[in-house]
Structures are given as structure tokens and as C-alpha cells.
C-alpha positions in Angstrom: 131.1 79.1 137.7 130.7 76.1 139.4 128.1 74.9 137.2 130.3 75.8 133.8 132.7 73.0 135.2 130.2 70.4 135.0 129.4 71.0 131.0 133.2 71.5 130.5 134.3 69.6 127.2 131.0 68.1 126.8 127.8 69.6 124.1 124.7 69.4 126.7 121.0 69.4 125.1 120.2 72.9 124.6 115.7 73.9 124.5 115.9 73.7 120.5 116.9 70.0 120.9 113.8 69.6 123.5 111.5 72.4 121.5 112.0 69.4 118.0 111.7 66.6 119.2 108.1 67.5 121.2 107.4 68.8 117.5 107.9 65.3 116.6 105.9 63.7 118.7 102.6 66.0 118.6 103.0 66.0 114.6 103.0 62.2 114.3 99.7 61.1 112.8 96.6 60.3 115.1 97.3 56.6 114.7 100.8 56.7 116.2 101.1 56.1 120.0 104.7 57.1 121.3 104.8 55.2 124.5 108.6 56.2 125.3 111.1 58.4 125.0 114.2 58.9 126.1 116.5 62.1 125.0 120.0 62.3 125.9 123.0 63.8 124.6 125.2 61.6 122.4 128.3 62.2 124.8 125.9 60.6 127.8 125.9 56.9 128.2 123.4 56.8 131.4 122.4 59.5 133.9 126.4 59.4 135.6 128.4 58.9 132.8 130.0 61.3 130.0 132.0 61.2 127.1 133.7 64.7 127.5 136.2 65.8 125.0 
């Protein structure tokens, strides 16, 4: 229950969100080099902050 509170009013990255964008990443063509990547949920400005509804 505890844990509930800290998603309350806010859409957090579910495995489908993960599962596409590694998809992404391994489809790109041989040439491509993807150095970074950074995935975050829209409502999260940095690792401490949220946008919550």
C-alpha cells in the first residue's frame, strides 16, 4: 500500500514502454551507434522530482 502512494496521480513507465524502446535500439541498422539513453516518464523532470496530477 505504501508503495501505491508513491505512483499516486502520476503514469509511471510500465515493461511495454522498456520492452519498445530496447526494440528500437537493437533494430537500428549496423551503422548506428546509440551511445545514450535516458528513459523517463514525461511527468518526471529528474530522478526527485514529479509532475503528479
Amino acid at each position: 500500500d505504501r508503495a501505491k502512494k508513491v505512483y499516486e496521480g502520476f503514469e509511471p513507465l510500465v515493461a511495454a514502454d522498456i520492452a519498445e524502446t530496447i526494440w528500437f535500439v537493437v533494430s537500428r541498422p549496423a551503422h548506428v551507434n546509440i551511445n545514450d539513453l535516458t528513459i523517463m516518464p514525461t511527468a518526471q523532470a529528474n530522478a526527485v522530482n514529479f509532475a503528479r496530477k
